[in-house]
C-alpha positions as CSV (number, residue, x, y, z in Angstrom):
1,X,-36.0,77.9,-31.0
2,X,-34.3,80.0,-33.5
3,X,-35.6,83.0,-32.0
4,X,-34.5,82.2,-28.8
5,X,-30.8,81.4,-30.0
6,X,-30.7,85.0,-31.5
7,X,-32.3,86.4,-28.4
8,X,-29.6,84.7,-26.6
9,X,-26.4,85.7,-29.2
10,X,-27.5,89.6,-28.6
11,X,-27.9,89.7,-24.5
12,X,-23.8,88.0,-25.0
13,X,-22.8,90.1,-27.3
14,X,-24.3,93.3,-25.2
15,X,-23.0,91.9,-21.8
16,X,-19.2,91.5,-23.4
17,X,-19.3,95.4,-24.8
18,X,-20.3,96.7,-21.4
19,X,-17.5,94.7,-19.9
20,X,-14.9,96.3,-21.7
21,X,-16.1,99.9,-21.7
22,X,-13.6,101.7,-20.0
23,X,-11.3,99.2,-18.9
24,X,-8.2,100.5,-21.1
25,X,-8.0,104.0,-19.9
26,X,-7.6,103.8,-15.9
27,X,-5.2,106.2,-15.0
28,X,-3.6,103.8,-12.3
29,X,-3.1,100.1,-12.7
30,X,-3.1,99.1,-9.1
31,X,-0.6,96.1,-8.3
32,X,-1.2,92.9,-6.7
33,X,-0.3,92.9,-3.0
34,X,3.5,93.1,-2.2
35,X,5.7,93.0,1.3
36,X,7.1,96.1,2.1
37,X,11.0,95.8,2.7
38,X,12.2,96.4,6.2
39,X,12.8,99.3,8.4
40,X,11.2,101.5,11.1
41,X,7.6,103.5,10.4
42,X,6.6,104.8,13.0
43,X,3.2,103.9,12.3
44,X,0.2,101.6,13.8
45,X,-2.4,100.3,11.8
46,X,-6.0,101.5,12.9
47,X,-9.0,100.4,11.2
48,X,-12.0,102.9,10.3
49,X,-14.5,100.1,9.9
50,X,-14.9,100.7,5.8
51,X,-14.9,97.3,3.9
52,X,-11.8,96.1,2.2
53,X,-10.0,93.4,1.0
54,X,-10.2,90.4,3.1
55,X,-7.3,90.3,5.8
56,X,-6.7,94.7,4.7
57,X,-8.8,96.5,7.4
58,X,-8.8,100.1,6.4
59,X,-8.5,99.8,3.1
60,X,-11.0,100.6,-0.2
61,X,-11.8,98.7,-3.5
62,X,-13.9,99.7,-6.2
63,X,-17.6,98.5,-6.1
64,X,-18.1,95.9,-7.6
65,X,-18.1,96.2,-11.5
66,X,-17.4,99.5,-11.1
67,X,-13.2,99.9,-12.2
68,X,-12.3,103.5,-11.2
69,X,-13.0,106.1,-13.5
70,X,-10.5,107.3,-16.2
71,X,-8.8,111.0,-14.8
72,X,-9.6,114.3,-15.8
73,X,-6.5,115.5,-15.1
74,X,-4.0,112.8,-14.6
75,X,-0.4,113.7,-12.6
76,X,2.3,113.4,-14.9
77,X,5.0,110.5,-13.7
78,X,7.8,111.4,-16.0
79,X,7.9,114.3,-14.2
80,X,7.6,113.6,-10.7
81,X,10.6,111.2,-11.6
82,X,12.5,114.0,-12.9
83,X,12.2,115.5,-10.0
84,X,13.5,112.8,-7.7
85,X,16.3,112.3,-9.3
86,X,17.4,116.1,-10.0
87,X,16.4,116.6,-5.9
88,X,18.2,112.5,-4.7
89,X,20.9,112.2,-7.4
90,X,21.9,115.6,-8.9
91,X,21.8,118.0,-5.5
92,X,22.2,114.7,-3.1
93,X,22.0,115.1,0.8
94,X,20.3,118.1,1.8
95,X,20.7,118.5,5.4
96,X,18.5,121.5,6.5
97,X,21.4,123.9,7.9
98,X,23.3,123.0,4.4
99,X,24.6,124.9,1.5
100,X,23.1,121.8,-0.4
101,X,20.0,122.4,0.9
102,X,19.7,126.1,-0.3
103,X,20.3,125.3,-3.2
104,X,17.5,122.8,-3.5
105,X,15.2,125.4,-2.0
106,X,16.2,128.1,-4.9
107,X,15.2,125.3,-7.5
108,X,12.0,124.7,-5.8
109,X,11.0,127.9,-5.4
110,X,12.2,128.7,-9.0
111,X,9.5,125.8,-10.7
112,X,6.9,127.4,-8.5
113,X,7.4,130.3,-9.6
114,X,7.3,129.2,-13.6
115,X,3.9,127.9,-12.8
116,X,3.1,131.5,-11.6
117,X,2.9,131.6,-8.0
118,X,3.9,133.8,-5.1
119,X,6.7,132.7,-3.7
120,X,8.5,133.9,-0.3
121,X,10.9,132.4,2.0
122,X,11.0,132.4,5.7
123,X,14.0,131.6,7.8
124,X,14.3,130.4,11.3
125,X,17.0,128.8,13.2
126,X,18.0,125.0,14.1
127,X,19.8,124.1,16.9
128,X,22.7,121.8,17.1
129,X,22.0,118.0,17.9
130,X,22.0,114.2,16.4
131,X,21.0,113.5,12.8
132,X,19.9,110.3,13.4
133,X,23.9,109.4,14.7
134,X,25.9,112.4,12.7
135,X,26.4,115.2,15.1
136,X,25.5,118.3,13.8
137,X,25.7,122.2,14.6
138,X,23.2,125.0,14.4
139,X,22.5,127.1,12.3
140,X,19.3,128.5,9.9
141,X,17.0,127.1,7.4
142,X,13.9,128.3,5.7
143,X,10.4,127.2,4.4
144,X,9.4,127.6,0.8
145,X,5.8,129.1,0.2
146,X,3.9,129.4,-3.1
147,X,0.6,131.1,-3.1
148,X,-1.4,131.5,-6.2
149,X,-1.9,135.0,-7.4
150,X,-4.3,136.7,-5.5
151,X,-4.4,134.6,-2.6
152,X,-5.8,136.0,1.0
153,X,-4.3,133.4,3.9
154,X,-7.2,134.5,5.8
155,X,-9.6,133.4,4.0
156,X,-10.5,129.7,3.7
157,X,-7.8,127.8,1.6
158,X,-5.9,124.1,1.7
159,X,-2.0,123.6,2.7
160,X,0.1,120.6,0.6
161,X,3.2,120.8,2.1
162,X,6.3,118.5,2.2
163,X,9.7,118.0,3.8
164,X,12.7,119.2,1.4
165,X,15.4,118.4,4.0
166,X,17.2,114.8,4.9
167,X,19.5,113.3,7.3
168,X,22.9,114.3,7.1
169,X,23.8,111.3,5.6
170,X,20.9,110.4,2.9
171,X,20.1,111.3,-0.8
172,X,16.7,110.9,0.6
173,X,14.8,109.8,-2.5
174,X,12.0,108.8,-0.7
175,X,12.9,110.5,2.2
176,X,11.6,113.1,1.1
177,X,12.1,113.6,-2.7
178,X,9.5,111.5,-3.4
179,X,7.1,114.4,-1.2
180,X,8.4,117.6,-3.0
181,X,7.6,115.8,-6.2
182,X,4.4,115.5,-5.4
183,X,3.9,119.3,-3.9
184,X,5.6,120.3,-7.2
185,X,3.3,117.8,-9.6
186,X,0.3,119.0,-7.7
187,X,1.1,122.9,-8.0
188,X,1.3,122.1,-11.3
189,X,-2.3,120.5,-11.7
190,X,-3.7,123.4,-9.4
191,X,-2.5,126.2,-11.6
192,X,-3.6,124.9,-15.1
193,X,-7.0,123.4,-13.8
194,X,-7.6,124.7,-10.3
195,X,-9.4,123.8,-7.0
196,X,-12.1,123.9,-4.9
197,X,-10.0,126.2,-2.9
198,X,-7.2,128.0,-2.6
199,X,-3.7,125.8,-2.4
200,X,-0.8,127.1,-0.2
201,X,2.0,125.0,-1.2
202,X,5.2,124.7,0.8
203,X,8.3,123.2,1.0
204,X,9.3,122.8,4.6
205,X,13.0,123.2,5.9
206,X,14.4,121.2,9.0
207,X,11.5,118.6,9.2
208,X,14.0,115.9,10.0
209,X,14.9,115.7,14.1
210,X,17.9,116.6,15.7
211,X,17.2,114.7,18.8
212,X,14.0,113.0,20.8
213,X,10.8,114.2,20.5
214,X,8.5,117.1,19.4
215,X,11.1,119.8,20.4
216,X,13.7,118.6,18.4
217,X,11.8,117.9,15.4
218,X,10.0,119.4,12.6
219,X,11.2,123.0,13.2
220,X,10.1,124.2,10.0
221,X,6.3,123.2,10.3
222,X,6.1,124.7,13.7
223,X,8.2,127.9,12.9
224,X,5.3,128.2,10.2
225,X,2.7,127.6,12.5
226,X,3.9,130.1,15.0
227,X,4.1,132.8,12.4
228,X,-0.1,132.3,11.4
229,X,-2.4,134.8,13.2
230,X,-6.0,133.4,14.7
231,X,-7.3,134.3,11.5
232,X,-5.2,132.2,9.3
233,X,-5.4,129.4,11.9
234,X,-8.8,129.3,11.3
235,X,-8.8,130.0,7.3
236,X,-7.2,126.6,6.9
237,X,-9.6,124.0,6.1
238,X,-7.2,121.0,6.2
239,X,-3.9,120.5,5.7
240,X,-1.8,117.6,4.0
241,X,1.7,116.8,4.3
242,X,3.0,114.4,2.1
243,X,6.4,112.2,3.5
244,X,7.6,108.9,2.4
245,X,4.8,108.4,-0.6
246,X,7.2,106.8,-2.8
247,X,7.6,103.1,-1.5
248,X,5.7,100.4,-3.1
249,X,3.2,99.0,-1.0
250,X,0.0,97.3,-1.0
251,X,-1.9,100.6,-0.3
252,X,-1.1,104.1,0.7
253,X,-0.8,105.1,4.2
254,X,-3.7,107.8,5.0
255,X,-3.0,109.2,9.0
256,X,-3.1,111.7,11.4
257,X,-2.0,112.4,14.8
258,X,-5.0,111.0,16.8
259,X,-6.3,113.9,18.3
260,X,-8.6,115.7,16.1
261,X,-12.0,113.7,14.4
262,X,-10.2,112.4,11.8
263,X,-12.0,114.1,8.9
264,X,-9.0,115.2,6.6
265,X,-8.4,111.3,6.9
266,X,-11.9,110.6,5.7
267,X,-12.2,112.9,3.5
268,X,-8.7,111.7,1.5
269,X,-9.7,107.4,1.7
270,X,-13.1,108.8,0.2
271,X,-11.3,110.6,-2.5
272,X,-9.2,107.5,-3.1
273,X,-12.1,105.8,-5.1
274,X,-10.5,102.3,-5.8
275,X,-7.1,103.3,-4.8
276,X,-6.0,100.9,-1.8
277,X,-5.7,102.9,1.6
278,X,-4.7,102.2,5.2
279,X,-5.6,104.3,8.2
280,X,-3.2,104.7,11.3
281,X,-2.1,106.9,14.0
282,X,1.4,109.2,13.1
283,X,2.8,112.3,14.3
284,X,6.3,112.4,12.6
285,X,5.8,114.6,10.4
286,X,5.1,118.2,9.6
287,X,1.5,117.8,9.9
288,X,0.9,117.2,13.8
289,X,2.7,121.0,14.0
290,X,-0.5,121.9,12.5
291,X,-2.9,119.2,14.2
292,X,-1.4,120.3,17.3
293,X,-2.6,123.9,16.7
294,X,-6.2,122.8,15.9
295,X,-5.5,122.8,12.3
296,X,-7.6,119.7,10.8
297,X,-4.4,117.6,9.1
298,X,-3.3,114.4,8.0
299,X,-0.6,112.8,6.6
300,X,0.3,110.7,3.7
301,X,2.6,107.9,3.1
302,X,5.4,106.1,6.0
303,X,6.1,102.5,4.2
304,X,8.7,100.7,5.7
305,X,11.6,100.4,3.9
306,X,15.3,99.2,4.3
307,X,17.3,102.8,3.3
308,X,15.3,104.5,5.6
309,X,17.4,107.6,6.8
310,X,20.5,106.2,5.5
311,X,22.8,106.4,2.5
312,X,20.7,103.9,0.5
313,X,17.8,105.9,0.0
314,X,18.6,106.3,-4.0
315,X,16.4,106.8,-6.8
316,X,16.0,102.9,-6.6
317,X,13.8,103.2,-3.4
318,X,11.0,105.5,-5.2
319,X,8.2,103.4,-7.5
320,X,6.5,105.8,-9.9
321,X,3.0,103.6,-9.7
322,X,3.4,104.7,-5.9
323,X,4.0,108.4,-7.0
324,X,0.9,107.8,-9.1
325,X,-1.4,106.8,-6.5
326,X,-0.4,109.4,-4.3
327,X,-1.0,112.4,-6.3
328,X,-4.1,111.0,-7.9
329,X,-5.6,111.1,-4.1
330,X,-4.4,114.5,-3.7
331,X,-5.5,115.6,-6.7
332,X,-9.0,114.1,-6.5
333,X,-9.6,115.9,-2.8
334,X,-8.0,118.9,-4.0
335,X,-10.2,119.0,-6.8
């Protein structure tokens, strides 16, 4: 009996040291569950058939036992943070046609280039029209493009890319601070550790619409795509814009446009590992320029929330956990 009470003390004492081996060190703590504020997203649910939570089709959870792994290379939150508030509270609105807005595209363009990138501009015009109920003129605003040193654009690479501009009215925090934050987190990550390919990144101009539908919206993106050759068409592998990925929600939208075989989309819910995703079908933003020029693309983030295009998208709208999760998926399918 004695032998069996020892056998018995050791298989305990084994099973509670396996429990706790690597439980401290995950780089995200996910949440439980909350309701997303109010407010249009232009998104519809679409389920991929991969198991989730119960009443979450779409969505991913860690095996069972198996907490996701500790990060290589985790993103850095203090400084995405920094770099919402410099973009939403020291520069404020940056409508694309603005002086406000040239001036956050010299600051992007300046931290890109610190990390040691390429970095060019391209300008193109924008007509007059509606910014979503402020009438606005024409005028011109430019994309921002960083290209790491040596870098061929027609030869297979990636695209990150995010909007820099907002309504006329918004600090746009998470409209779309929370994006360049990312773009700029990630460029960071790329250059110190690099990828499995080559990352163009680029700040977009004039992503925000200035009337109904495609022809009226995301100028920059499709300027962009207009200015690629066959060749670099072809030489990118996927491309990822990231819009609205600062909202707290129970999981991170992962979407594309609908017309292509959804692989980016895959490809990014695979790399989430743990991290809760949900699928759907979106085209407002700068990626469906590329999808709709047979560029493989997909989109993250579009959580509904009450600021949305107004003048109450502060700092307070943007959660870092959600800035977290975001990058980490990046990272991982960059990686």
């Amino acid at each position: 009996m004695r032998s069996v009470a020892v056998t018995v003390s050791l298989l305990l004492l084994v099973s509670a040291c396996s429990a706790s081996d690597g439980g401290g060190d995950e780089t995200v703590q996910e949440p439980s569950p909350t309701s997303p504020s109010g407010g249009p997203s232009g998104v519809a649910p679409r389920d991929t058939g991969r198991p989730g939570s119960p009443g979450e089709p779409g969505t991913t959870t860690p095996s069972p036992g198996q907490p996701p792994k500790p990060e290589v290379h985790a993103p850095d939150g203090a400084s995405m943070r920094a770099a919402v508030r410099h973009l939403a509270v020291e520069i404020g609105p940056r409508l694309a046609t603005s002086a406000a807005y040239r001036v956050a595209a010299r600051w992007f363009g300046a931290e890109l280039r610190a990390l040691g990138y390429a970095v060019t501009e391209e300008s193109f015009s924008v007509p007059a029209g509606d910014s979503w109920g402020v009438s606005v003129d024409a005028g011109r605003s430019l994309n921002v493009i960083a290209d790491p040193a040596g870098f061929d654009p027609e030869r297979p690479h990636l695209v990150v890319g995010a909007h820099l501009d907002t309504v006329a009215v918004s600090p746009g925090a998470e409209d779309n601070a929370s994006g360049i934050a990312v773009v700029r987190e990630l460029a960071r990550l790329a250059a110190a550790h690099g990828t499995r390919l080559p990352v163009r990144f680029v700040a977009f101009g004039a992503e925000e619409p200035r009337g109904s539908g495609d022809a009226l919206h995301h100028f920059g993106s499709q300027h962009r795509v207009a200015q690629m050759t066959a060749a670099e068409r072809e030489a990118v592998r996927a491309m990822v814009s990231l819009d609205r990925v600062g909202v707290r929600g129970p999981s991170v939208p992962v979407c594309d446009g609908g017309t292509s075989n959804g692989r980016v989309v895959r490809a990014l819910v695979s790399a989430a590992q743990g991290i809760p995703t949900t699928t759907c079908e979106d085209r407002a933003s700068d990626h469906w320029s590329y999808e709709k020029a047979g560029v493989p693309a997909a989109r993250l983030g579009s959580i509904p929330y009450a600021g949305y295009h107004s003048a109450a998208d502060r700092l307070g709208a943007v959660d870092d956990l959600q800035l977290r999760r975001v990058a980490t998926i990046t990272w991982r399918w960059l990686r």
